[in-house]
N, C-alpha and C positions, 0 to 999 in steps of 0.2 A: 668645423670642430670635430665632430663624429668621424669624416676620413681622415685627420690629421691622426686621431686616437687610435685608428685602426692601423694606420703607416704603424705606430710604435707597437705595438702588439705584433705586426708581424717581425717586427726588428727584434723583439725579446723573449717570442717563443719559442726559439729553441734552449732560455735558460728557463730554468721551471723550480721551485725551491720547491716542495712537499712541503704540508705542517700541518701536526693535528693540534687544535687550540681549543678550547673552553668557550671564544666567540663564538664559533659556531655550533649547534644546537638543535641535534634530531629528537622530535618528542613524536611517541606512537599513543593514539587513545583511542581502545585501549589496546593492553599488550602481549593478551589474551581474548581469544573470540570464540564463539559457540556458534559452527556451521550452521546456517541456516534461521538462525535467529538474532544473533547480532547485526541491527539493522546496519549501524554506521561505524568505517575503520577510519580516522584520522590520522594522517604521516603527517609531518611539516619542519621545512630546514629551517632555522632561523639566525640570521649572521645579526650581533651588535657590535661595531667598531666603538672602542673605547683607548684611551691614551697609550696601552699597550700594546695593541694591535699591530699586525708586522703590516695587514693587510689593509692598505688605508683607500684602493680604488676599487671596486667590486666591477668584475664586468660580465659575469655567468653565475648562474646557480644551476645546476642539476642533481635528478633524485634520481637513481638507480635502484631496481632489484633485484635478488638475488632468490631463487626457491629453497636452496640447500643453505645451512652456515657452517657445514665443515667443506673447508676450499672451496667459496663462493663464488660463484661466474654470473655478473651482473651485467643486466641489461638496463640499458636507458628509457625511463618512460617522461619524464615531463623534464625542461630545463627551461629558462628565461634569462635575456639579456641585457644592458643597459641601454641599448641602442634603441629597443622598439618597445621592451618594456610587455613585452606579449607573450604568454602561457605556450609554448610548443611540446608535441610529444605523440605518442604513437599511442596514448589508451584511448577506449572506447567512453567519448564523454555523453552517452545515452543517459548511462547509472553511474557516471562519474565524474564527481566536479573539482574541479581544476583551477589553482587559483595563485596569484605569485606576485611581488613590486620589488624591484631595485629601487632604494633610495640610497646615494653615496653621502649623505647628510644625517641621517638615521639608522632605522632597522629595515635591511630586505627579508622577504619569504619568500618560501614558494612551499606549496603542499597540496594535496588531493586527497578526497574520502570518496571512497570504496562503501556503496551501499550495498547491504546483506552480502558480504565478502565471500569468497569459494574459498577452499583448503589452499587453494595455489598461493591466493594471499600472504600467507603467512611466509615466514624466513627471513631475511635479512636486507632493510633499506639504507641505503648509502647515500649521504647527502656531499657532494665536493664546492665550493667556493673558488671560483681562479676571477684574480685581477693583478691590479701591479701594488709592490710595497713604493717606502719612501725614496728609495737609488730608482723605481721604475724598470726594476725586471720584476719577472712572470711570477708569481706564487698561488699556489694552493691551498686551501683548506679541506681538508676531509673529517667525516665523524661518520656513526649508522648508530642503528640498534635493530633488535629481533622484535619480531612480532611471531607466536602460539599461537595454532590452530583448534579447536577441540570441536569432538563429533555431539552432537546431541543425545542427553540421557534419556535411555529406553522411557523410562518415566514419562516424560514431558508428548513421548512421540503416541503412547498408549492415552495419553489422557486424551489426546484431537481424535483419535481414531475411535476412542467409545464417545465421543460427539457428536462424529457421523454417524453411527449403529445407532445411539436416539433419533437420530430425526427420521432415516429412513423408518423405525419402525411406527414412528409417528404417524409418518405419507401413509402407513400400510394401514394404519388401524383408518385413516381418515377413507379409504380406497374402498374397506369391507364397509363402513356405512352406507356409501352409492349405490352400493352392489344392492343394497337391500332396498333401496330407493328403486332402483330399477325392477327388481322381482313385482314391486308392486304399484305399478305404474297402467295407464291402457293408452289409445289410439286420441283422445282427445288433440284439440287442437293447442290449448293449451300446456296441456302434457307435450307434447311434441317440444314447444318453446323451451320447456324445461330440459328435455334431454339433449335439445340443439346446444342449450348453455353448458351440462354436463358433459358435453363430448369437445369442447372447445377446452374445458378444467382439464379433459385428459388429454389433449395433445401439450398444453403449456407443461402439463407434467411429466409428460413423454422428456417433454424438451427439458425440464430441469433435470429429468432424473439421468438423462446422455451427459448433460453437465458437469453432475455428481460423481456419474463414471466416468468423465474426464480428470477429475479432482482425486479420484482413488485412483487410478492409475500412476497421477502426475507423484504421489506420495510415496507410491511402493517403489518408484524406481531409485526414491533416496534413499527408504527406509526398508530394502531388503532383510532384517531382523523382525520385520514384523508380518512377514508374508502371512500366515497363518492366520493372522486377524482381516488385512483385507481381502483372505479368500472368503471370509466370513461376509463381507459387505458384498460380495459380487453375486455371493447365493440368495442375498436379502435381493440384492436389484433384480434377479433374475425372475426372485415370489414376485416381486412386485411389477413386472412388467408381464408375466403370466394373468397378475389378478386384470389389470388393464384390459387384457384382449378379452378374457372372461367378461369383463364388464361392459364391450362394446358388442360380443354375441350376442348377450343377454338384451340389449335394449330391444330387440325383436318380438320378446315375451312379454312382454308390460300388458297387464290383463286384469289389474286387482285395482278398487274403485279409487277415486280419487283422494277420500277422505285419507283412506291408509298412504295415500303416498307425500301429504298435508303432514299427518303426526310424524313420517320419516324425515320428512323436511326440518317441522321442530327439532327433531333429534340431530341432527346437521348441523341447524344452524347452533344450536347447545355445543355443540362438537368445536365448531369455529372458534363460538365465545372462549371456550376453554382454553382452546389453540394460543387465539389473542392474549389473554390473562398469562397465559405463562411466558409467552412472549415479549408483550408489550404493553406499554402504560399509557393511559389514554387521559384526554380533559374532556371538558363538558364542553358542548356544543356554544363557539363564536363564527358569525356572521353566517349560521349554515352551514358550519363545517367543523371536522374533531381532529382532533392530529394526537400522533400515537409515536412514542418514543420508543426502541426496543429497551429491553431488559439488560443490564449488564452481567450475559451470562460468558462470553466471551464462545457462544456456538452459533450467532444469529449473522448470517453472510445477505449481503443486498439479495441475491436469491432467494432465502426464506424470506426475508424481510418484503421484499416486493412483489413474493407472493402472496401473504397473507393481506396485503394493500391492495393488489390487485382482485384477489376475491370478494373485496367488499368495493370496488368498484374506486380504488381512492389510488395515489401514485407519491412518489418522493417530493414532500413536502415544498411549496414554493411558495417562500416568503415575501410578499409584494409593498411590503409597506411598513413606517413605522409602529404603527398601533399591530397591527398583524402580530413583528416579532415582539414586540414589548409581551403581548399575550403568551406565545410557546416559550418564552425568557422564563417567565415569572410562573407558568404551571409546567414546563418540563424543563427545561436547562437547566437551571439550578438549583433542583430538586436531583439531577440524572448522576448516576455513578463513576458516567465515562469523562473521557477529558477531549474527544471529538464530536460531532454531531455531525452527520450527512447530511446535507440538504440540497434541493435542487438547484442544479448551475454549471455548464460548461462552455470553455473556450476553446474546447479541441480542435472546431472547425476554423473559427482566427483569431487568434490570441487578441487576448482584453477586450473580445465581444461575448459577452456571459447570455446565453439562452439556457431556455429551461427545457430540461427533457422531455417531459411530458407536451407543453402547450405549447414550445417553439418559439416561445414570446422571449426577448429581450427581457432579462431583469431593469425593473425600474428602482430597485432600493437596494443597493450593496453597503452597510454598514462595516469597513473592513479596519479590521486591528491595523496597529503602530507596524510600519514597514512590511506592511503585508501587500497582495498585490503584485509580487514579485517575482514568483518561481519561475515565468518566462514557460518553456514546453515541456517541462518534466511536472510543471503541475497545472492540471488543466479542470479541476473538481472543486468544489469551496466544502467549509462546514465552518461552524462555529464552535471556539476553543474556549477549553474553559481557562489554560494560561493567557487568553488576550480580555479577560471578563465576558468571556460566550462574544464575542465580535468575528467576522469573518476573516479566516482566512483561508489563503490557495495551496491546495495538497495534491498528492498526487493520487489518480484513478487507481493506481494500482492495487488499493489496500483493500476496494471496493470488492478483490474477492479472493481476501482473506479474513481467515474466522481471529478477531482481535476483541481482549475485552476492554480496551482504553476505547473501541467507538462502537459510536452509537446511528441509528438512521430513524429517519423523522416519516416519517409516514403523514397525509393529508387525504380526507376521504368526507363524503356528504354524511351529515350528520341524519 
């Protein structure tokens, strides 16, 4: 049947009628985007055959686009056939999902969303329909519409940037209490222990703070208007990796009794607590342990998060059991501001086998939302949503380091 349909297609392709109709049905959502923060651009052609219809056999769809919409030159990225009924096209489906059905009985689609879209996005998509009318020659349908780009408001881009500036000077003030922990410090054996632990604090913070100068880097190359502020942050990194080497001279001098370096400790740990508090929101100790939700300030990245957890000796939260989450449900979920939750679980190494980061163990308890389970390789992280009633579902790693205030990360640490 399919080669007999093909014989006639090639008998009537060289008649071709054109037509633009009302059946078919370009919709952009939305039709305006804001570089860099419009997470998702939705294109989709949509053909309904109705009594009127010239075009009564559908045997292609394709979407085209175009960068300019004065004298457009469009190029092809996704089309599908009746024959296989399969998504083809030349986009990149890493961050782009791709999706289409021919039905000659109903409605065909085809269309693709474009995650957190570039300026190129924008301009003009062309959607064309070809099959056969009622005589069974060639006809066309065509339709498009435009899709606007817009650059991000100074505003929005100054507010993440004095976000960063708080926390580096946060690291600093936390940096100058060591310093003083150090000055007075001597040769014991157990002082020793303590400075082995503090010299381990400053390499993971070595490590964060290279990170951090990855993250300002990565910002200024979008947001050139704002150079002046992250010269600002690279002068903080550089006090701050000054005070660091100061602080690793200095363990050489430790000479003052143990007592003074016990009250510096209290002050430390008061320093932590503070840290914690403004951070994150804590429960009262089940089965041995507390678990700490961040704050919905919208500046807490798993970075700070996993390091204020790691300080106290605790990791991303991993929920093993019924009763476990009924517990973080009912004292942080549905008390929390955000509308994600991080918690421990991934399948990156092979899809739909969930381990936990920290213990490496196989999750034994996945309570996951309505069609959830799904995302396949573009989501390989879980959390609990507050649109599925705090239930799990699979998202993507990627947001893991970015500063967002719809989520939130679950912290688990010995009580």
């Amino acid at each position: 049947m399919a080669a007999h349909l093909c014989t006639i297609i090639s008998l009537l392709s060289a008649v071709v009628v054109p037509m633009l109709k009302a059946e078919l049905i370009v919709n952009a959502t939305p039709t305006t985007f804001t570089v860099g923060l419009t997470k998702n651009v939705k294109i989709e052609c949509l053909f309904s055959r109705d009594q009127s219809t010239n075009l009564v056999f559908i045997t292609s769809l394709n979407l085209a686009h175009s960068k300019t919409t004065d004298n457009p030159e469009f190029q092809d990225l996704i089309s599908i056939t009746s024959f296989d009924s399969q998504v083809y096209g030349s986009v990149n489906t890493t961050h782009t999902q791709v999706y289409g059905v021919i039905d000659n009985k109903g409605k065909s689609f085809l269309g693709l969303v474009w995650q957190f879209p570039t300026v190129d996005r924008a301009g003009v998509y062309k959607c064309e329909a070809t099959g056969l009318n009622k005589m069974g020659k060639h006809v066309s349908l065509s339709n498009s519409t435009n899709i606007t780009a817009l650059n991000p408001e100074n505003s929005q881009v100054l507010e993440l940037v004095h976000t960063l500036i708080n926390k580096v000077e946060r690291l600093e003030e936390e940096i100058k209490v060591e310093n003083k922990i150090d000055q007075n410090s001597n040769y014991t054996t157990n002082i020793q222990s303590q400075l082995n632990k503090t010299n381990t604090k400053i390499y993971y913070l070595e490590d964060q703070n290279n990170k951090l100068t990855k993250l300002v880097e990565n910002y200024k190359s979008r947001l050139d208007k704002q150079d002046y502020v992250i010269d600002e942050l690279k002068e903080a990194n550089k006090s701050l990796t000054i005070d660091m080497d100061q602080l690793q001279m200095r363990m050489s001098d430790v000479n003052r009794p143990l007592g003074e370096l016990l009250r510096f400790k209290d002050t430390i740990n008061g320093t932590f607590n503070s840290l914690e508090n403004a951070f994150l929101t804590p429960t009262h100790p089940y089965n041995g342990k507390r678990y700490w939700l961040t704050k919905n300030h919208g500046s807490v990245t798993p970075i700070l998060a996993l390091l204020f957890c790691q300080f106290r000796g605790g990791y991303l939260a991993e929920i093993d059991s019924p009763e476990e989450y009924t517990f973080v449900r009912d004292h942080l979920l549905t008390r929390s501001e955000v509308d994600f939750v991080y918690v421990s679980g991934s399948d990156e190494e092979q899809e739909g086998l969930w381990k936990h980061w920290n213990s490496k163990t196989e999750l034994t308890y996945l309570n996951w939302g309505d069609n959830e389970n799904m995302g396949g390789r573009q989501e390989n992280c879980i959390a609990y949503h507050r649109g599925h009633s705090w239930l799990l579902v699979d998202v993507s790693c990627q947001i893991l380091t970015e500063f967002n205030k719809d989520v939130g990360y679950m912290c688990e640490l010995p009580s």
